[in-house]
Every structure is written in structure tokens, then in C-alpha cells.
N, C-alpha and C positions, 0 to 999 in steps of 0.2 A: 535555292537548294544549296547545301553545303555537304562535303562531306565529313562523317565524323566517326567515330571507332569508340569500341563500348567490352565491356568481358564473358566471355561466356564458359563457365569452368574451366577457367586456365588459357583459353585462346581468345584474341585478337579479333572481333567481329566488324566488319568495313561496310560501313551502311553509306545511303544517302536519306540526308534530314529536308525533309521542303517542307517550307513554312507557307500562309495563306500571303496572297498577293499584299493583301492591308494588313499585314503584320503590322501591331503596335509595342515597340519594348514595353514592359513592365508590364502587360496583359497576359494572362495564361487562357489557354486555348485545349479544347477535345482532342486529344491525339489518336491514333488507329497506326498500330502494326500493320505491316500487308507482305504477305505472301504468296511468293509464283508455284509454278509445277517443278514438280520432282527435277534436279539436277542444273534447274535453271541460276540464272544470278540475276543479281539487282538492274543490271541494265536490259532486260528484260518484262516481261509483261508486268514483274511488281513494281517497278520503276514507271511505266506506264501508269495504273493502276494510282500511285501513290502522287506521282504529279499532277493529275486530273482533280484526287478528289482533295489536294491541298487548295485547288482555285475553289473551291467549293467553302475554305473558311477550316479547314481540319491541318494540324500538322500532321506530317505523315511520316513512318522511316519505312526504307526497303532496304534489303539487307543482306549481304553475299553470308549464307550459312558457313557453320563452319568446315571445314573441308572443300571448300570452292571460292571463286572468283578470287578477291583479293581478299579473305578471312583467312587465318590461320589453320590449322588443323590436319590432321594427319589419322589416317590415310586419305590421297587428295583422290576427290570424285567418289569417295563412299554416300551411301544414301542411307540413313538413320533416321527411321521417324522417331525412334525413343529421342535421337539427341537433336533431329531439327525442332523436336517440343519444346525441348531446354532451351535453347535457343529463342525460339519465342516468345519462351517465359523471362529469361533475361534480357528482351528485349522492351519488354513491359517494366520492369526496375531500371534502365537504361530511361527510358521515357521519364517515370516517372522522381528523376533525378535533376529534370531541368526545370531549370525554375520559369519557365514560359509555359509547361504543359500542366492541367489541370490534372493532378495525380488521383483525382476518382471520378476523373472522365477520358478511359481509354477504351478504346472499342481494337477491335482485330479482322481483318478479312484475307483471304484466303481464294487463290485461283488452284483450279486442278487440284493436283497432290497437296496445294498449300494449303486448299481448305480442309482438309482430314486432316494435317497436322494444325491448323487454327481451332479445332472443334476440337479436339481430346485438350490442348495445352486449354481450353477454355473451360472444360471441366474440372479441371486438375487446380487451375487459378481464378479465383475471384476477383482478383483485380480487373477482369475483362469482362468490361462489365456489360459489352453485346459484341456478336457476330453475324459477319457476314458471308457467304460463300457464291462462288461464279465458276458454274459449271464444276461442280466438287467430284474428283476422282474417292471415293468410296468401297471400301473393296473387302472382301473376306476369303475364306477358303475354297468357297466355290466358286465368286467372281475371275480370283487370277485364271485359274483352269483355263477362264474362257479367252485368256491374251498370251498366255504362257504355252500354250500345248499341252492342254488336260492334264490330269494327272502326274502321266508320267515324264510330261514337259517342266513342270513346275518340281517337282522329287529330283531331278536330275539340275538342274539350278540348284537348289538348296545344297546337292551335297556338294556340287560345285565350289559353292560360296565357304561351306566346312575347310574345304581342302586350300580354301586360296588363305582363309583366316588363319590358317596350323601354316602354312607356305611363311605368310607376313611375319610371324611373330618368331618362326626359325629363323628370317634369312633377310628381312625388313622388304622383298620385294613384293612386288605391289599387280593380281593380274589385272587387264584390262581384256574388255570388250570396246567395238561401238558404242557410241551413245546412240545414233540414229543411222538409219543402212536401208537402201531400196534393196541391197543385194547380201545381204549379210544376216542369215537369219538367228543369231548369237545376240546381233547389238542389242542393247536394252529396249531401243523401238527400231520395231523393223516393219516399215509401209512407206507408202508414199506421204509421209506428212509434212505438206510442205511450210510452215513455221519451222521447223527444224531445219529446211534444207535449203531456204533462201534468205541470201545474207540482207537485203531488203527489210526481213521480215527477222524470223530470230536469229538466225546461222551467223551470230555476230562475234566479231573477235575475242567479246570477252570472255563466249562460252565455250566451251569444250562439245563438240559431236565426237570428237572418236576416244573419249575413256571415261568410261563409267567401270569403277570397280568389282569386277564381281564378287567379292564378298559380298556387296551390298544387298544379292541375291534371297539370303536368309531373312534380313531384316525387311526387308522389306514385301517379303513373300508371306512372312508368315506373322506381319503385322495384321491387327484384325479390330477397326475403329469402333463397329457397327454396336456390342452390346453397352458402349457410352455413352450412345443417346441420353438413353434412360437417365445419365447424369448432370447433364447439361440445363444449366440454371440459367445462363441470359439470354434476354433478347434475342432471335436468332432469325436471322433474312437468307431464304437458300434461293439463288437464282442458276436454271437449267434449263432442258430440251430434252424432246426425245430425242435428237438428233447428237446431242454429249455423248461423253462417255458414262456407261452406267447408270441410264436414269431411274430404275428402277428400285437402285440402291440408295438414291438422293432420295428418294420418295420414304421408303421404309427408314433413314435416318430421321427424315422430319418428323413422319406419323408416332417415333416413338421419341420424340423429344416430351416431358410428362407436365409442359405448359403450355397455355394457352399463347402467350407472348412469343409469336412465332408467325413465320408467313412464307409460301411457296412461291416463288414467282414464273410460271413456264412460258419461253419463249417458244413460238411458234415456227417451222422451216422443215424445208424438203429435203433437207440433206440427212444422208441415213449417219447412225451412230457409228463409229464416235467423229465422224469429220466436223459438225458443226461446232464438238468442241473450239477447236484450232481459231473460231473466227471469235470467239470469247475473248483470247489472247489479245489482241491488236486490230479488229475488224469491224466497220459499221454495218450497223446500228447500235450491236453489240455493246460494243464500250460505252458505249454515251448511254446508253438508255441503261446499263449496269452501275454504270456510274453515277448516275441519275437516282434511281432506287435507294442502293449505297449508300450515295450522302443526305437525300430524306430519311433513312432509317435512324443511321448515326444521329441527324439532328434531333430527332427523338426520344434517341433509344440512351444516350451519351449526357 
């Protein structure tokens, strides 16, 4: 693994590059973008994620977005699907810039929030040319309601987010919330999830638990993935549970993907939704047997 730093309109992007164990100079090789959950960074489940399925024979980059970990960007801790799409799309030009990766064999995948932003920038760009998703947080107007506090839990955020964006642009300050909180029912996840809350596990120095921007509120509330299916041309491997986040939404993106070249894969468990998400992240069986799947798709699909 090396690290390396790439452009994304105007900012600094700080990735880590892992190459396959039998790396050969002068050989080029299938690359795959990889993507974690909303507010996460590279040293994190995409960083997991990307080291695993480099032993598998794939280069792989994971990637601090911009406005996080060690990537440029401003305002820091905001959440953009518009602009973590750009991002992933820049990330696929970034790939296919080196002279080791096979520039029309790059595939993308996507954990939690990462796979809704890998499936829209996958519509949007043909050069990714299959996808993967692991436990895909999926969501629409009616979904947030049911994490936000209905209605008028979700309306009272948005305008929140109005008033912090009109705040920033008068006065350059920046408001925060929590990123994660057993006791704080503001922060952006507020439960006992404990990947967020054990340094073991994610609560690791590189990431931030207590600021998540709330402007980020708007964009990311009133982002709405679901009628893209319909546009989505490659290859596509969705891996879930009932026991995920929203699985019912992973189900209605697949059914309305409009080819055949597609496949579901449901993991089986007694943990109710969304806790089984959490063990996606970093957790056996989970990772190996996702990982697993993953890199026989890619070898296929790539």
C-alpha cells in the first residue's frame, strides 16, 4: 500500500493505493474504487474493504472524500452526495491515469452510504464498468422519516441546515452537531452503535464522532437515489440482510435495475435491523464471505 493524492475540482484527495501481493511492474491490473459509510475516512471499513480484495489480485484506492480525514475541502465534516459522486468519479480518472491499471477494467463498490453514492456516480459514468454494494444504505422521502423523527423530525433539520448554510457564507462559521451520541439526540446517529463508539473497532483517531456539519442536513435529506436504478447499465452484485439497514429499499433498487446482469445476495441472521448492518463493517463471517463474492464478481464482471 502506498499513499497517494489525486484532484477532485479544485481539492486535494488523500487516498491509500494497495496493489495485489504478486504485483508485476510493467503488468496492468483491474482496479475498483471502494467506498465506506457516510462521514467515514479511509482508515476505515473502505480501507478494510480495499486491502482484502487487493490480496485477491485487484488494485484498489480508498479514499478520505473531500471535506474529511486528510483531503482538502471546506466546509470540513459536510456530507454531499452530489459532491462524494464527483469524487468517485474523479477517482475513476485518477485510476485510470496509471500506467499499471487497466483503464477499461475498473469496477467500484460501495459499503453503507458508500454504495448509494457508488450506484448513482455508476449511472452517471461508463467507465465503471460493474458494481458492488455491502449492506447499501438506500433511502428516499419516506425512508429518512423513519430515522429522522417523521415528518416533522426531518422539515426541522432541513431548515436547520438552510440557516447554518446562510450562517457559513455570512460569517465563514461552521455549526456542528455530534457525529455519534448514546445521549444526544441531535447527533447525526444517535443509538447505541457500537463501530462508532469503540476505538477497537471504528472510534479511531482518524475519524471525527463529535462534528458532523449540520448544513449537511439538507443534502443529504433530501437526496433521493432510488428512481436511478432504472439507469444503471453495469454489472451489479447488491450484498444485504434483513437484519441491514433498509432492506427493503436494497430489494426495490435491485428489482428496478432494467438488466438481467445483476444479482442479490441475502445474508441470513437474527439481529433485527439495522444492527446487523454494523457487523458488514469489520465483522466475521461478514467480510470474508463479502469479500469473497466481491472479488469473484469483479473477476468476471471486470
Amino acid at each position: 500500500m502506498k499513499k497517494v493524492n489525486f484532484q477532485s475540482d479544485g481539492n486535494k484527495l488523500v487516498g491509500h493505493l494497495f496493489y495485489p501481493s504478486n504485483f508485476v511492474e510493467g503488468s496492468k491490473y483491474p482496479a475498483i474504487v471502494v467506498s465506506g459509510s457516510w462521514t467515514t475516512v479511509k482508515e476505515q471499513m473502505a480501507g478494510l474493504y480495499a486491502g482484502k480484495l487487493a490480496e485477491n489480485g485487484f488494485i484498489t484506492l480508498a479514499f478520505d472524500f473531500r471535506n474529511y480525514g486528510e483531503s482538502e475541502g471546506s466546509p470540513r465534516f459536510f456530507e454531499s452526495p452530489k459532491l462524494k459522486i464527483a469524487d468517485i468519479r474523479n477517482a475513476v480518472s485518477y485510476l485510470q491515469s496509471l500506467p499499471e491499471v487497466d483503464s477499461e477494467r475498473i469496477g467500484a463498490i460501495g459499503v453503507c452510504a458508500g454504495s448509494m453514492y457508488t450506484l448513482v456516480a455508476a449511472t452517471e459514468d461508463k467507465r465503471i464498468k460493474s458494481v458492488v454494494t455491502i449492506a447499501s444504505w438506500l433511502h428516499n422521502s419516506e425512508a429518512v422519516k423513519l430515522f429522522y423523527g417523521g415528518e416533522e423530525g426531518v422539515q426541522s433539520k432541513i431548515i436547520a441546515a438552510k440557516e447554518s448554510k446562510k450562517k457559513f457564507q455570512q460569517t465563514g462559521e461552521i455549526d456542528y452537531v455530534p457525529t455519534i451520541s448514546v445521549e444526544d439526540p441531535d447527533a447525526a446517529m444517535y443509538g447505541p452503535y457500537e463501530y462508532y463508539l469503540k476505538p477497537e473497532r471504528g472510534a479511531i483517531p482518524e475519524w471525527s464522532s463529535n462534528k458532523f456539519a449540520v448544513m449537511s442536513w439538507e443534502d443529504w435529506l433530501t437526496f433521493d437515489p432510488m428512481p436511478l436504478a432504472k439507469l444503471l447499465n453495469a454489472p451489479t452484485l447488491m450484498i444485504h440482510s434483513e437484519g441491514a439497514v433498509l432492506p427493503d429499499f436494497t430489494k426495490n433498487f435491485f428489482n428496478d435495475i432494467p438488466h438481467n446482469d445483476k444479482k442479490l445476495h441475502w445474508f441470513s441472521t437474527e439481529l433485527p435491523s439495522p444492527y446487523h448492518q454494523f457487523s458488514f463493517y469489520d465483522q466475521e463471517p461478514e467480510v470474508s464471505e463479502s469479500i469473497k463474492l466481491a472479488s469473484e464478481w469483479f473477476a468476471t464482471k471486470l
